[in-house]
C-alpha positions as CSV (number, residue, x, y, z in Angstrom):
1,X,25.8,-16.1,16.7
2,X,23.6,-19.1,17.4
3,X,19.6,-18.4,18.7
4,X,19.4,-20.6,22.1
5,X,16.4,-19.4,23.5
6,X,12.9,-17.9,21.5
7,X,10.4,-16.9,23.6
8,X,7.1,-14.5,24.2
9,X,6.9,-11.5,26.1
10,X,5.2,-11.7,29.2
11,X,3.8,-7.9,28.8
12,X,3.6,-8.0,25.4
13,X,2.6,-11.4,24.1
14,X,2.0,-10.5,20.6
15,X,6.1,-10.3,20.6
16,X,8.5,-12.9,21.3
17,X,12.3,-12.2,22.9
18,X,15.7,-13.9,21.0
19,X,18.5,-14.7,23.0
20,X,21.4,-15.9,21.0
21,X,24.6,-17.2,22.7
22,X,22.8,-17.5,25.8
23,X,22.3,-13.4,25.7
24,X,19.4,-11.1,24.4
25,X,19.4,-9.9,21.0
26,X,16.7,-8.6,20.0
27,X,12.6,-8.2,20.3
28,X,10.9,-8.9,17.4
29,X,6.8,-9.2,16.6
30,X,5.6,-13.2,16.1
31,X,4.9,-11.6,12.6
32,X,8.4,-11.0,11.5
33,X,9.2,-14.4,13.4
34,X,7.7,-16.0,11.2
35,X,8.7,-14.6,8.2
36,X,12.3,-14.6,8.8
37,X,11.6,-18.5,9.3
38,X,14.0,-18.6,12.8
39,X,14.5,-21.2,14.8
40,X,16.4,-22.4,18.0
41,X,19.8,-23.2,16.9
42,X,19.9,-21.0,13.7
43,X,22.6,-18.9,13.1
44,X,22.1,-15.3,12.9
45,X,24.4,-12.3,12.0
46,X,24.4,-9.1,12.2
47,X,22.9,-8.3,8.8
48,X,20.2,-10.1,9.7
49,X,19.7,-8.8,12.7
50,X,20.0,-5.4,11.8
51,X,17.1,-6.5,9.0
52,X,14.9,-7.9,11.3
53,X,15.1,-4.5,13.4
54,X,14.2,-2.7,10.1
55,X,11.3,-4.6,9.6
56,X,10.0,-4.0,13.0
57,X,10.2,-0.6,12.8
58,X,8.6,-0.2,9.9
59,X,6.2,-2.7,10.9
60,X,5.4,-0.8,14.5
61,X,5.1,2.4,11.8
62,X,2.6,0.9,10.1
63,X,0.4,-0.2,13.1
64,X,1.4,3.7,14.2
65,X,-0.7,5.0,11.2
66,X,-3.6,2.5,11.1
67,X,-4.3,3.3,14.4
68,X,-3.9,7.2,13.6
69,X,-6.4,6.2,11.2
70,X,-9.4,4.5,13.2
71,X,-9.6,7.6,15.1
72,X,-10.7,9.2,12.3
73,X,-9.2,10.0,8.5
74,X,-6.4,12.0,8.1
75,X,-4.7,14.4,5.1
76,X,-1.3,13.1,4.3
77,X,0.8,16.0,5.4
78,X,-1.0,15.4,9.4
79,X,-0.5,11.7,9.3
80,X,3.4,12.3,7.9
81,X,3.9,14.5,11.5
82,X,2.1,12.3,13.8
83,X,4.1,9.8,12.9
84,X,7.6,12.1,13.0
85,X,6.5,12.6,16.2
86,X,6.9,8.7,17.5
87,X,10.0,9.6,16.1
88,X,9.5,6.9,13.2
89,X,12.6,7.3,10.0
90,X,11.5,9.9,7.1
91,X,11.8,6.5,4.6
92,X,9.6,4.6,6.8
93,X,7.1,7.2,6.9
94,X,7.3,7.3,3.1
95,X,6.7,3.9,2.8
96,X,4.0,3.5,5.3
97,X,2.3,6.6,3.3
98,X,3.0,5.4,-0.1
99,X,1.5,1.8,0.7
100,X,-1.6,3.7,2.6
101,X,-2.0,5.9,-0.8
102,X,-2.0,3.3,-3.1
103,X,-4.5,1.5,-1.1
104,X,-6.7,5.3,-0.6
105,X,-6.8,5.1,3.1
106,X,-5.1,8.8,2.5
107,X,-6.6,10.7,0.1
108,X,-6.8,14.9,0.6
109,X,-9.4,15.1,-1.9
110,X,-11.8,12.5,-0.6
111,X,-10.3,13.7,3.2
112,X,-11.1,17.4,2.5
113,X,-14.8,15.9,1.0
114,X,-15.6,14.6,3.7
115,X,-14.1,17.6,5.9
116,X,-16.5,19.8,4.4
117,X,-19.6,17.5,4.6
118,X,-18.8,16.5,8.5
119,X,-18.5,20.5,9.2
120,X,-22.0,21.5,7.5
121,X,-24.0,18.6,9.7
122,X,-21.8,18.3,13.4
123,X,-21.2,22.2,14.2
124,X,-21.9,23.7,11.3
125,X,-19.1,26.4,10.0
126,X,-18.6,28.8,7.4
127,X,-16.2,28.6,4.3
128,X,-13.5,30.5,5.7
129,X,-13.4,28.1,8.9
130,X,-13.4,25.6,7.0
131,X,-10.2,26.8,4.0
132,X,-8.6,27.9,6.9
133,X,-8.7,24.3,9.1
134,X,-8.1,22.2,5.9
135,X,-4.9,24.4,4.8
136,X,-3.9,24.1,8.5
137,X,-4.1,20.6,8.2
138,X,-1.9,20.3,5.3
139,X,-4.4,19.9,2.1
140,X,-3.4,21.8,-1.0
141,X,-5.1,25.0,-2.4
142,X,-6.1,23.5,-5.0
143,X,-7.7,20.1,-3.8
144,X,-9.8,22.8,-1.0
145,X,-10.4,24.9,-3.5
146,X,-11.9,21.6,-5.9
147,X,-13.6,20.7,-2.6
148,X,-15.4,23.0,-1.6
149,X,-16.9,23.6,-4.9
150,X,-17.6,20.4,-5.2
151,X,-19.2,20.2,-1.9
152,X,-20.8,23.6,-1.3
153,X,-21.5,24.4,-4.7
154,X,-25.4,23.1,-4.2
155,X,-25.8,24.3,-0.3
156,X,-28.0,26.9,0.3
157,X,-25.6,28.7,2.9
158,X,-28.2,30.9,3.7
159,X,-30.6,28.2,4.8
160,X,-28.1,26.9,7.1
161,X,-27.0,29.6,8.6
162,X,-30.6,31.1,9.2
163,X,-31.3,27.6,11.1
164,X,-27.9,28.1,13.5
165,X,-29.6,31.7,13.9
166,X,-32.9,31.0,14.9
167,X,-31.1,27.9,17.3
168,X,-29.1,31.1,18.8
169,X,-31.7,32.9,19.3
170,X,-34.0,30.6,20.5
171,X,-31.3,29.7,23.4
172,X,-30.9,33.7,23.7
173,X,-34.3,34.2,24.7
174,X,-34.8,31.1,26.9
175,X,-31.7,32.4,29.5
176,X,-34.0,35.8,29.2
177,X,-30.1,37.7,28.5
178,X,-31.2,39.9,26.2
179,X,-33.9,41.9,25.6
180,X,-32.4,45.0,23.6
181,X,-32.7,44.1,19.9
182,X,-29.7,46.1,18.8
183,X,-27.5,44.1,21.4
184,X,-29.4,40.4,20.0
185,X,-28.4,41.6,16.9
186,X,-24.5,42.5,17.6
187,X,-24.4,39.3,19.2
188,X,-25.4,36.8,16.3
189,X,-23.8,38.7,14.3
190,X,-20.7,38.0,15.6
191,X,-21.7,34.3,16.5
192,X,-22.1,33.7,13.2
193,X,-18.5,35.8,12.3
194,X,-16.5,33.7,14.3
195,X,-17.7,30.3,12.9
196,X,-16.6,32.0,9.6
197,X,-20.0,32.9,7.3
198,X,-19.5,36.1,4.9
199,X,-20.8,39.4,5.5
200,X,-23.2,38.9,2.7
201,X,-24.6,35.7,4.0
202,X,-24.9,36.9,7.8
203,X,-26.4,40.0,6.4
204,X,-28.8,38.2,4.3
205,X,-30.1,35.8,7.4
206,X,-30.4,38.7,9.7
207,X,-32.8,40.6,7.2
208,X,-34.7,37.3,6.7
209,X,-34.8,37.3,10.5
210,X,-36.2,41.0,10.5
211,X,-32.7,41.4,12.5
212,X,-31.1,44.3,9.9
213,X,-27.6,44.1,9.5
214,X,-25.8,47.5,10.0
215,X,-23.5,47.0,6.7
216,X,-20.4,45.3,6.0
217,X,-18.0,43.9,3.6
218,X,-17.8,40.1,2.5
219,X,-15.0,38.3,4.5
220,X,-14.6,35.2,2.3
């Protein structure tokens, strides 16, 4: 086959269309043009077509996971099944995740870092929310469990979660739905349960708060 025609895509300009015999062939990026070196009245076989469609896909792959990745940072194992999902090849994936590695734009330890620090400061949650989400998401046991002692070794959980408490309450009060103590008290407590804090630690605030606890064992 001989190309006869190269030319852009009206809808997608950063692509071009190449007709050989006077037929489409195939739609490549002006990227891969140009590395292949083609020209109007090159010849072009199959192998090489069949290479330059290679390269696309693993080029639209790539693009796939960088923008995956300006949304916001991503462990491996998510990123790997958001890009099954585009219904990318398993040894494309690899290679766009390998290249991505080596260059630490994925990196579970310094994703489930910054996990941890994101969750203490946006909408604060407990350990167990947060082992729970970071598992979910594909992270090791052992690079959450390296994590969060890194991370939360120095926090004073208690602090933070008598500052979500007194936010609670302080919201509780203002809507005037409560006035019983025992039900204000019921309530935070299982506020503060469901964003995942231990027994111990609710227990602890709601003293502090003059707010007893009734009793309970430590869910982390």
């Amino acid at each position: 086959m001989r190309i006869t025609r190269i030319e852009r895509q009206k809808k997608r300009p950063d692509r071009v269309s190449i007709c050989a015999d006077g037929e489409f062939l195939t739609g490549v990026s002006k990227e891969t043009l140009l590395r292949a070196a083609l020209r109007v009245g090159d010849e072009i076989p199959d192998t090489l077509v069949k290479t330059l469609q290679d390269e696309e896909s693993l080029f639209a792959a790539k693009n796939s996971a960088f923008r995956l990745l300006s949304v916001r940072p991503r462990a491996e194992r998510e990123l790997r099944d958001r890009l099954r999902e585009k219904e990318f090849s398993e040894a494309h994936i690899a290679r766009v995740v390998d290249d991505l590695k080596r260059a630490e734009l994925v990196n579970d330890a310094a994703f489930a870092r910054t996990y941890i620090r994101n969750a203490l400061t946006i909408r604060p949650v407990g350990e167990a929310r947060i082992r729970q989400k970071l598992l979910l998401l594909g992270v090791d046991r052992a690079t959450v469990d390296d994590a969060v002692r890194e991370t939360l070794g120095d926090v004073d959980m208690v602090a933070v979660v008598r500052g979500i408490a007194q936010k609670f309450l302080r919201r509780t009060h203002s809507t005037g739905k409560v006035s019983d103590p025992r039900k204000t008290r019921q309530r935070l407590t299982a506020h503060l349960s469901r964003r995942g804090y231990s027994w111990n630690t609710i227990g602890a605030v709601l003293t502090s708060l003059h707010l007893p606890s009734s009793g309970g064992q430590d869910n982390e």
